[in-house]
NUSEVEX-226068 format. One record per residue (C-alpha): residue number from 1; residue in three letters; chain; x, y, z. Coordinates in Angstrom, 3 decimals, padded with zeros to 6 digits. Layout:
    nr   rest   kette          x          y          z
   NUM    ALA       A          X          Y          Z
...
! end
This chain:
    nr   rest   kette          x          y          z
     1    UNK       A    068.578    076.891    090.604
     2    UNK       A    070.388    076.576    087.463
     3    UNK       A    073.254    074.342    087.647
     4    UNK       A    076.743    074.402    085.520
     5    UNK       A    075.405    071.458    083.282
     6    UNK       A    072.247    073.026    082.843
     7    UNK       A    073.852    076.299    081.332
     8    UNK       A    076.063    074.385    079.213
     9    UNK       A    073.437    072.304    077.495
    10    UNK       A    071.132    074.868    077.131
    11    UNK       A    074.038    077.370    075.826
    12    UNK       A    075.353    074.898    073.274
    13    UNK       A    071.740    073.715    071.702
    14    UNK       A    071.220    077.043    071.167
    15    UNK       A    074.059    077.672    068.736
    16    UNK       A    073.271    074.066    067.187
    17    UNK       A    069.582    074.767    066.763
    18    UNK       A    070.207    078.142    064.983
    19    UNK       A    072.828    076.773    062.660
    20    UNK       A    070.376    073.773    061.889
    21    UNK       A    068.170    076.694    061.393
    22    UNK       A    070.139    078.953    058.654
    23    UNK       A    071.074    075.722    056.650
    24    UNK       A    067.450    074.501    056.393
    25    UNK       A    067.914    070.912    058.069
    26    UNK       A    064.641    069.029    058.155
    27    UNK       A    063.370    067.528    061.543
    28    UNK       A    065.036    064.342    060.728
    29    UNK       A    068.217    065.934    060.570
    30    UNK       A    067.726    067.906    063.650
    31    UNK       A    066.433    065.152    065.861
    32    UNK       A    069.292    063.298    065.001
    33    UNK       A    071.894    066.010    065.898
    34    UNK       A    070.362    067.007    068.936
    35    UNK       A    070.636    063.217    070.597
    36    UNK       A    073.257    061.159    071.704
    37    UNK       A    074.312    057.994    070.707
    38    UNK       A    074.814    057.104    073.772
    39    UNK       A    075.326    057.840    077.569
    40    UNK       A    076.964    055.993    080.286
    41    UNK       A    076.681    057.140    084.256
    42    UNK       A    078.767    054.297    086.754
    43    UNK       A    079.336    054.584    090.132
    44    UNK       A    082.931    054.510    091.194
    45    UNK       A    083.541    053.161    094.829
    46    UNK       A    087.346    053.910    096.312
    47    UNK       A    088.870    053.252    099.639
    48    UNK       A    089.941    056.325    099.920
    49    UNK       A    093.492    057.341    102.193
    50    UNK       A    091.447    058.357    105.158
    51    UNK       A    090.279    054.811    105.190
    52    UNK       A    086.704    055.993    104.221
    53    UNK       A    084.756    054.188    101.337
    54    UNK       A    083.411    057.194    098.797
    55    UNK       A    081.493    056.386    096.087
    56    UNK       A    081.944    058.621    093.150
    57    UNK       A    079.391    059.182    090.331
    58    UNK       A    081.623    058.932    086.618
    59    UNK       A    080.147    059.842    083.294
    60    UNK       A    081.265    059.207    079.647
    61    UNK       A    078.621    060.407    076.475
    62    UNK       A    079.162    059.799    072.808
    63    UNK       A    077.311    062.111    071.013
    64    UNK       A    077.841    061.072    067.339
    65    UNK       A    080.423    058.917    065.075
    66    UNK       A    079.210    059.309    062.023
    67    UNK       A    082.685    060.786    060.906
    68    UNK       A    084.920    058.486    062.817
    69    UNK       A    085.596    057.214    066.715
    70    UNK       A    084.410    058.884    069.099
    71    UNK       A    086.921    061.683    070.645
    72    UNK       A    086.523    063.901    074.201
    73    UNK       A    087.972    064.519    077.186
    74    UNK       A    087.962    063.139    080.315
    75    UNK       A    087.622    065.741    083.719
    76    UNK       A    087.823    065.230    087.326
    77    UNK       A    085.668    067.751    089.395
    78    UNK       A    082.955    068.716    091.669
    79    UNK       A    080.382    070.455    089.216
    80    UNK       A    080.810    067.493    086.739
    81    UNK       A    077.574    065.900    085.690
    82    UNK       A    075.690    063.821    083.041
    83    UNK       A    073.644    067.523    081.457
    84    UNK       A    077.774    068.966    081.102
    85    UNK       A    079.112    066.072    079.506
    86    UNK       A    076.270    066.009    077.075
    87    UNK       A    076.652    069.574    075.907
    88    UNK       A    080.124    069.370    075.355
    89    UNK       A    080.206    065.917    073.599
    90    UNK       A    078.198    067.922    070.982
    91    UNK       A    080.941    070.224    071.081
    92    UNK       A    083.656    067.958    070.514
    93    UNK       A    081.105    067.049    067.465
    94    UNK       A    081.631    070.123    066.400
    95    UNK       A    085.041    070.658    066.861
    96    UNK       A    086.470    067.629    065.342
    97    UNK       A    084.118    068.322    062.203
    98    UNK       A    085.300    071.762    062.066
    99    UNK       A    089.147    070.975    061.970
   100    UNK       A    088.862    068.312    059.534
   101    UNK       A    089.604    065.038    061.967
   102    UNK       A    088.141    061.934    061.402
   103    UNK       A    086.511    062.159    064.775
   104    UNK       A    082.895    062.214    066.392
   105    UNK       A    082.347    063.928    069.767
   106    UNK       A    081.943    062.663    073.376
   107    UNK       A    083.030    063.862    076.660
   108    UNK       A    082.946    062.494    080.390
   109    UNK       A    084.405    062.498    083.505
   110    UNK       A    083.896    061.911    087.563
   111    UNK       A    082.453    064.230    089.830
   112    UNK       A    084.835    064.273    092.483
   113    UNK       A    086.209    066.893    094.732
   114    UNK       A    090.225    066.605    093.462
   115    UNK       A    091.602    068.706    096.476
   116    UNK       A    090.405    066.431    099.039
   117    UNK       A    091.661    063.858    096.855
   118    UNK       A    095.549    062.384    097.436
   119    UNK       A    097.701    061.444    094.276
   120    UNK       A    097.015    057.736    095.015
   121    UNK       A    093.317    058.202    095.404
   122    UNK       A    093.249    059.834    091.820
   123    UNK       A    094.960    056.659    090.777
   124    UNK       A    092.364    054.426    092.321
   125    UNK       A    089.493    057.321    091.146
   126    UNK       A    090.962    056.819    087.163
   127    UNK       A    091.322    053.018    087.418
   128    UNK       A    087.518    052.753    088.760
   129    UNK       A    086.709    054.571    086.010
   130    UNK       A    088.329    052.681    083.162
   131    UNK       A    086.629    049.440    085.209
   132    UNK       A    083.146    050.771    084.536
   133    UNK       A    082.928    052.614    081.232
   134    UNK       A    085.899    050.104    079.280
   135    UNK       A    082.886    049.026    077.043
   136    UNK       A    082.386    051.543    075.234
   137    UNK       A    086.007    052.477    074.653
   138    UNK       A    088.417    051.224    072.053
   139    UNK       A    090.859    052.674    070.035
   140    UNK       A    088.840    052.599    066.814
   141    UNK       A    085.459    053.268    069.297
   142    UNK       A    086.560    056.170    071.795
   143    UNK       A    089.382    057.485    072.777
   144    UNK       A    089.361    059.526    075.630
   145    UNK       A    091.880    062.715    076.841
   146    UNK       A    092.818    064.861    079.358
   147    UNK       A    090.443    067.880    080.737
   148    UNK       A    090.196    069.836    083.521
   149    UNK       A    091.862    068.063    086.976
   150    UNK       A    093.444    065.444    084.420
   151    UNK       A    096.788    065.747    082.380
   152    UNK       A    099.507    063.008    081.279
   153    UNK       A    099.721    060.770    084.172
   154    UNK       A    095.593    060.167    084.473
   155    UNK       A    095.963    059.080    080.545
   156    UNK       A    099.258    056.374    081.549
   157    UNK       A    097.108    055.437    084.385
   158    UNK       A    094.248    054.287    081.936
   159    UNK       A    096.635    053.210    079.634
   160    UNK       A    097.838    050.964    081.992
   161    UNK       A    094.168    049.868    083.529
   162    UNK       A    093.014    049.187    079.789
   163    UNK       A    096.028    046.956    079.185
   164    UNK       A    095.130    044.834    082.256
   165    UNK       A    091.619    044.548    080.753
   166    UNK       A    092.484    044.395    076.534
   167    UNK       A    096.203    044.147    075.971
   168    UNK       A    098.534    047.047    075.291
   169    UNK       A    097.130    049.431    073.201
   170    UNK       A    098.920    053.087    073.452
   171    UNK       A    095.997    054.651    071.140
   172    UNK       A    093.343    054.039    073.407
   173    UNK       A    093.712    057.641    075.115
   174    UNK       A    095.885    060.664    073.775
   175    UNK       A    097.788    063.398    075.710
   176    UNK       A    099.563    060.243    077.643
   177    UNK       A    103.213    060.686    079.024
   178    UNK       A    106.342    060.655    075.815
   179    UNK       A    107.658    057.300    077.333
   180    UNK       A    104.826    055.487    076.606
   181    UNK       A    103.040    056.568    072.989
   182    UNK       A    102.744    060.181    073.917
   183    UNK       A    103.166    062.924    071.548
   184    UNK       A    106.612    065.739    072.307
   185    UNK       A    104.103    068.623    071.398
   186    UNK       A    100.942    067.773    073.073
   187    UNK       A    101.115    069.912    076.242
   188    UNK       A    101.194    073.075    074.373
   189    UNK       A    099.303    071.805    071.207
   190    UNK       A    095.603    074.218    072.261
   191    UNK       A    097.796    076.995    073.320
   192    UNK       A    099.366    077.520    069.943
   193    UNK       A    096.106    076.605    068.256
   194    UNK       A    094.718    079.535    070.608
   195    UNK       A    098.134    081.483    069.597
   196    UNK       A    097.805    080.898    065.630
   197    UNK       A    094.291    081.608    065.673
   198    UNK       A    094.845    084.857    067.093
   199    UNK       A    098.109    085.898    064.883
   200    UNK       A    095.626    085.419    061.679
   201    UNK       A    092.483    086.703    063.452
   202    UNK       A    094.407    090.150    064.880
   203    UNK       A    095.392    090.867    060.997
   204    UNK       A    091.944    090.293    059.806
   205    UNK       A    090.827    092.520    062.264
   206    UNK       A    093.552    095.260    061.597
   207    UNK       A    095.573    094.782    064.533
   208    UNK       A    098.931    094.697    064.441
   209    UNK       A    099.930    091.528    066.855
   210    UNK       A    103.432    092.845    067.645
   211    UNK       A    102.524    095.614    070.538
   212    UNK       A    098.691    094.701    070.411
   213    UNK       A    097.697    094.711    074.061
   214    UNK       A    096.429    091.086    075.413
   215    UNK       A    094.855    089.967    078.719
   216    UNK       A    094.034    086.573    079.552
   217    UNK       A    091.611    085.099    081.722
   218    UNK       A    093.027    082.002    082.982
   219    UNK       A    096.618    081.367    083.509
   220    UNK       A    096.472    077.447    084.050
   221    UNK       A    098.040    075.414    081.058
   222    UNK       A    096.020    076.741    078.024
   223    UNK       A    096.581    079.852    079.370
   224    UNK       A    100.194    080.251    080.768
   225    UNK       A    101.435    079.042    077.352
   226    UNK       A    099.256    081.057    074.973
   227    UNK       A    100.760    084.005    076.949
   228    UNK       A    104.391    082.881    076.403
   229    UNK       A    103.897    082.048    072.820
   230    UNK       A    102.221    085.277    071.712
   231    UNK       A    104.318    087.251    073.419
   232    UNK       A    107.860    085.323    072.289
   233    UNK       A    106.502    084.324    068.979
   234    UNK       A    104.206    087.857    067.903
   235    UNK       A    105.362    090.312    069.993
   236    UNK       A    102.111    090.773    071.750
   237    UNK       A    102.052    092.955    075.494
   238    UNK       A    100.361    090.669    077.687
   239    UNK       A    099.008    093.406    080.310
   240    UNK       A    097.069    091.531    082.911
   241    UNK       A    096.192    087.649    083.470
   242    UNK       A    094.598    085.699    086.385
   243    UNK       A    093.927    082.566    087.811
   244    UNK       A    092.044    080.847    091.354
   245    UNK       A    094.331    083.131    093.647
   246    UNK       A    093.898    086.699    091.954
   247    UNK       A    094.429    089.012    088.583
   248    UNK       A    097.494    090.872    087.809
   249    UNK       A    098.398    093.769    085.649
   250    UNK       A    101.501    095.432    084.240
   251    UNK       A    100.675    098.738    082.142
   252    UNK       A    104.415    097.694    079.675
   253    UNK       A    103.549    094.017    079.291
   254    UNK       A    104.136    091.381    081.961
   255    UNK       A    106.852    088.619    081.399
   256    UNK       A    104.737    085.404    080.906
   257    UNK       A    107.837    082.735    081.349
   258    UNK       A    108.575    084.497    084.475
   259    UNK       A    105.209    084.031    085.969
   260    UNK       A    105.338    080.675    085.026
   261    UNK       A    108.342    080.142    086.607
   262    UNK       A    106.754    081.854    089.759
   263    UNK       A    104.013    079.178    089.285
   264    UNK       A    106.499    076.125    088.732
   265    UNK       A    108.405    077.051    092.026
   266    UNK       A    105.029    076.440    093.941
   267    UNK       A    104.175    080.463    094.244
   268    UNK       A    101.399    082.547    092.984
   269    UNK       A    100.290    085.287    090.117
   270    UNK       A    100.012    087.831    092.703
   271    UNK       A    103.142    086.928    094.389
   272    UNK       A    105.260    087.417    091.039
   273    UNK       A    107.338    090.959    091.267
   274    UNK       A    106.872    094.233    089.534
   275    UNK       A    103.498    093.450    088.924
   276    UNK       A    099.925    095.116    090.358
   277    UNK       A    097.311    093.147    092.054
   278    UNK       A    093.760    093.923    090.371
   279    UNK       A    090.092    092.634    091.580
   280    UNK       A    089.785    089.391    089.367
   281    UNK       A    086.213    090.702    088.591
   282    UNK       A    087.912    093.965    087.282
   283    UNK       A    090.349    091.993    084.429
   284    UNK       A    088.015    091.311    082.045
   285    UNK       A    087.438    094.912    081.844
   286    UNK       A    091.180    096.214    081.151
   287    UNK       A    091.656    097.794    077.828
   288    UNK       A    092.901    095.104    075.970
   289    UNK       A    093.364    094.976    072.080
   290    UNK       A    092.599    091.357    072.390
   291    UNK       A    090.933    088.951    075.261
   292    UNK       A    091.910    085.495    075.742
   293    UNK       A    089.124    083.653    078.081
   294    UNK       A    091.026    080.198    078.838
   295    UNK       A    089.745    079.367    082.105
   296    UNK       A    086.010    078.498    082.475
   297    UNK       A    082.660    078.189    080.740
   298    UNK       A    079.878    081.289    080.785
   299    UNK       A    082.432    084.263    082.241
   300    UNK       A    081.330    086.718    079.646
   301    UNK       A    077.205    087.361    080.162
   302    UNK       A    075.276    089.728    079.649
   303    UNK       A    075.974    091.496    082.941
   304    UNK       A    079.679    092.330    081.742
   305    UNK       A    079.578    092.056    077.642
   306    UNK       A    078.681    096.183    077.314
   307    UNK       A    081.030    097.063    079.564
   308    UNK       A    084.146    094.788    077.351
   309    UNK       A    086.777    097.106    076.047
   310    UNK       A    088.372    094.761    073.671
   311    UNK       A    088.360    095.010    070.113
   312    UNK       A    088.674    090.757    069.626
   313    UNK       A    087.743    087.780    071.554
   314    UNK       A    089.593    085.055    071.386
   315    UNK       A    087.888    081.641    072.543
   316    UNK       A    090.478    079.316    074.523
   317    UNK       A    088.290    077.961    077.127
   318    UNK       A    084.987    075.836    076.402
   319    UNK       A    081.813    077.885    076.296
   320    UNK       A    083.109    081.544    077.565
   321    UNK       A    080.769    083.174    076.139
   322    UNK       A    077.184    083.135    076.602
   323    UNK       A    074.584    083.210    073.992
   324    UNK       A    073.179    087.143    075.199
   325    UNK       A    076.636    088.004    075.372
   326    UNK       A    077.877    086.616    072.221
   327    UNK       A    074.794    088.794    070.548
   328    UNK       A    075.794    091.598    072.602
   329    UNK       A    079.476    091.734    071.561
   330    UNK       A    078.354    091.258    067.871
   331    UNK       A    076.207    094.452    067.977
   332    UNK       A    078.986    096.400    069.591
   333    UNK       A    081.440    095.498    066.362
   334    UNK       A    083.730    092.347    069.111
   335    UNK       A    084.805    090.168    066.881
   336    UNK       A    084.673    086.623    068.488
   337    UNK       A    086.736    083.721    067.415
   338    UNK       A    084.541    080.841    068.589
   339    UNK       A    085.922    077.881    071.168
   340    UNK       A    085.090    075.233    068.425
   341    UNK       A    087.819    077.321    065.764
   342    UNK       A    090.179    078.605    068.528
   343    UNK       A    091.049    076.307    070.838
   344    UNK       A    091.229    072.726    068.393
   345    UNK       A    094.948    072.746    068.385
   346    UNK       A    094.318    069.872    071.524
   347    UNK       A    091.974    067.735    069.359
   348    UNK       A    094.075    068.159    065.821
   349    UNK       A    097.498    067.321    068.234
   350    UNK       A    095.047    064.402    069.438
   351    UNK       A    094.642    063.087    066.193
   352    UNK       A    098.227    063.109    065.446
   353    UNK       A    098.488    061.092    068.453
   354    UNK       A    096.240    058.545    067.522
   355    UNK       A    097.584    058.460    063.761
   356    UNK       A    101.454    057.462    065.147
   357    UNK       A    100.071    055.245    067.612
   358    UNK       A    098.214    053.144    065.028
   359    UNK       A    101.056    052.925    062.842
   360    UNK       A    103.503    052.510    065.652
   361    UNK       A    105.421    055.561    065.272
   362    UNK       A    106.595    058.790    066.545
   363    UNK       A    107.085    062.098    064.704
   364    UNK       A    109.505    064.815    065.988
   365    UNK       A    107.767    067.537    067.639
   366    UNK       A    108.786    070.190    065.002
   367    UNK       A    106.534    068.136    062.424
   368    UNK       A    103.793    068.196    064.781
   369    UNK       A    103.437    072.217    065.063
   370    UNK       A    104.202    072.626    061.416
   371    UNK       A    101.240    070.389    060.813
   372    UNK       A    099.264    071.960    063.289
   373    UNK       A    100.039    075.372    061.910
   374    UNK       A    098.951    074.653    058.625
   375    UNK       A    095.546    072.628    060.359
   376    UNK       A    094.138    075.090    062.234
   377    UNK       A    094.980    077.712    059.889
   378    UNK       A    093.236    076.247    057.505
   379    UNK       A    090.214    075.854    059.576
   380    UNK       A    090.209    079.413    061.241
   381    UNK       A    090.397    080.721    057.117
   382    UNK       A    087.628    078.180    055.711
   383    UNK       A    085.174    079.983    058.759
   384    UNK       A    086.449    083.417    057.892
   385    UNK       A    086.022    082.869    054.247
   386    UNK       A    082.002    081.316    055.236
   387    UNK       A    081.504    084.699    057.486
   388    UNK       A    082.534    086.971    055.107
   389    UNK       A    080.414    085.184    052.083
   390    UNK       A    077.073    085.055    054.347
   391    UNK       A    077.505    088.309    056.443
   392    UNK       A    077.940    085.988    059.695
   393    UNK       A    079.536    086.307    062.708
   394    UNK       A    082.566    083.519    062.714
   395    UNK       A    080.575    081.648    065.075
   396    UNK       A    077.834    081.378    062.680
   397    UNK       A    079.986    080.415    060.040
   398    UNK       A    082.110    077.481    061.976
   399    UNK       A    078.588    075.745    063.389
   400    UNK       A    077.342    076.008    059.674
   401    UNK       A    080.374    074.320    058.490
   402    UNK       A    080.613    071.470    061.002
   403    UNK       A    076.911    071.004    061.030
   404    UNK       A    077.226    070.288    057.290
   405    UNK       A    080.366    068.253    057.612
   406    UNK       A    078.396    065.739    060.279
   407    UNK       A    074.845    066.046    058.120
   408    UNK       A    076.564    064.613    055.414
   409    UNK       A    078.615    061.896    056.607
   410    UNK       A    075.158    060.841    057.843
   411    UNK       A    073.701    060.685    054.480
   412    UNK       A    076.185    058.798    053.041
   413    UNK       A    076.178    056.160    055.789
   414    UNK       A    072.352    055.939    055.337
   415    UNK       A    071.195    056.955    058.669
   416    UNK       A    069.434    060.669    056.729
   417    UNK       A    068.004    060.717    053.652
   418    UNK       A    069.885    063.320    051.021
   419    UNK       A    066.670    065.313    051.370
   420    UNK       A    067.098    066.013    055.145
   421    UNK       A    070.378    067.803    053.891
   422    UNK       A    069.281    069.561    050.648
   423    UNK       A    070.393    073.034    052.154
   424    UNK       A    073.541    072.066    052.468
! end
């Protein structure tokens, strides 16, 4: 049986090994991209608050740093494992390349079942972890962030662990709380990537953001505030969401701050008023002028992509979209804005991070999103302008572009020879 990992790998070397294919890479080249540098799996043993001892498996892999430190999240949950953190430290390769940070990819995380899991054992769970993998951290060697079952406090908890172990040093993670090094911005930072991204990719499209009709699959902190800016900022009608507990749908537009209010107050999307409960397997499926998937790897396959009514796909989760649907969608005239191009804003935000750290400083958060506004626009118009050149798709375009970005930061640092790269 095919597990989570397995999918992802075999889902994200197959958009690496095509783009290595258009630009002509020799098998140095390729060999090189498709390894990591290096992978790390610890075990993790905690006293938990049940007074059992459970020993948890933790993972970190550095794909490549050829371009700078290594840079990737960090994610607490059952289905982690070494085959997932692999594929999507490749992404983060990708990703950083992409949006022009001086980054290299890597990704990791603990498999460990978070709702069993007290607030102090997630402490002792994130402290393990630092204990084990600190070797191959550092600020100028990897600096991890916060993923799925992680947020701010995980990143002051290792910020405190690694100060036990090196001395203080705020820019070993990023996405860490304000008080100590944190950036003002960073909670919404891949939401209003996701939310620029769309604005420009709607127009190129020919839809009209204000009134374009916008569902969103996922309504956890990606997605809760890529409703609220869309709709506040572009005058999008955000028609149906969902989340764990269920799929709503409101025909005029739902209200997205007041569902996240619902949320904040400790109730649920289907519990929110005025609003119609839908099957969850049925939301991907409302006509929508524009899909959001923000949730969760592989939900649009090859068993749902004919059935899509959307006109654009926007990428704010990792991996949405599978390989037979993303060839699917193509053929049917879906434009998709791929996860490496759409959802950055979190790495770019990152980077900013890191940048004020070093220098001991803190920008205001208005000069973060006008920075990131002008970032990921930048990088969303470079893979337009590549698609439209080439006749690719715009997730053709973006691998091309951070394939060649990685390829030849290898060359000059001698580990390919400028012939490996001579497509480029």
């Amino acid at each position: 049986m095919s597990t989570d990992g397995d999918r992802w790998a075999l889902q994200s070397a197959a958009y690496a090994e095509a783009a290595a294919e258009r630009l002509g890479l020799g098998d140095d080249a390729r060999a090189l991209l498709a390894h990591s540098y290096r992978e790390l799996q610890v075990e993790i043993p905690v006293r938990t608050a049940d007074g059992r001892l459970r020993v948890f498996t933790g993972y970190r892999v550095q794909h490549k740093n050829v371009r700078g430190p290594f840079k990737g999240g960090v994610r607490f949950h059952e289905d982690v494992d070494l085959d997932e953190s692999r594929a999507l430290a490749a992404l983060m390769t990708w990703k950083t390349a992409l949006a022009g940070v001086p980054f290299g990819g890597a990704k990791g995380g603990v498999t460990c079942p978070v709702h069993e899991l007290t607030t102090d054992d997630l402490e002792r769970v994130t402290r393990g972890y630092i204990d084990k993998v600190e070797i191959v951290l550092g600020p100028e060697r990897d600096i991890p962030a916060p993923d799925i079952n992680t947020n701010a406090q995980t990143m002051g908890w290792m910020v405190d662990q690694w100060a036990k172990l090196h001395g203080h040093s705020p820019a070993i993670v990023t996405g860490k709380p304000v008080e100590i090094g944190g950036s003002p911005a960073r909670e919404q930072a891949t939401a209003r990537g996701v939310a620029l991204v769309l604005h420009d990719a709607a127009r190129r499209c020919g839809i009209d953001p204000r009134g374009a009709r916008v569902v969103i699959q996922g309504f956890g902190n990606v997605g809760s505030w890529t409703a609220r800016l869309v709709a506040g900022a572009f005058g999008c009608k955000v028609v149906a969401v969902s989340d764990v507990h269920g799929a709503i749908y409101r025909e005029d537009g739902l209200d997205p701050e007041g569902l996240a209010a619902v949320l904040a107050e400790g109730g649920r999307l289907p519990e929110a008023p005025r609003v119609e409960v839908i099957p969850p397997g049925d939301l991907l499926e409302v006509d929508s002028d524009i899909l959001v998937p923000a949730a969760i790897g592989g939900v649009i396959h090859r068993g749902n992509a004919e059935r899509l009514t959307t006109r654009l796909v926007v990428e704010g989760a990792n991996g949405p979209t599978t390989p037979d649907a993303d060839a699917i969608l193509h053929e049917r005239g879906v434009t998709v804005v791929p996860d490496i191009v759409a959802n950055a804003g979190g790495v770019i935000a990152s980077y900013y991070e890191w940048v004020q750290n070093l220098q001991h400083l803190q920008w205001e958060e208005q000069r973060v999103n006008q920075r990131l506004a002008i970032h990921i626009g930048d990088a969303f118009h470079a893979t337009a302008a590549r698609a439209d050149r080439d006749g690719t798709t715009l997730r053709q375009a973006a691998y091309e572009l951070a394939m060649a970005e990685v390829v030849s930061a290898a060359v000059a640092r001698g580990q390919l020879r400028a012939d490996e790269a001579a497509g480029l």
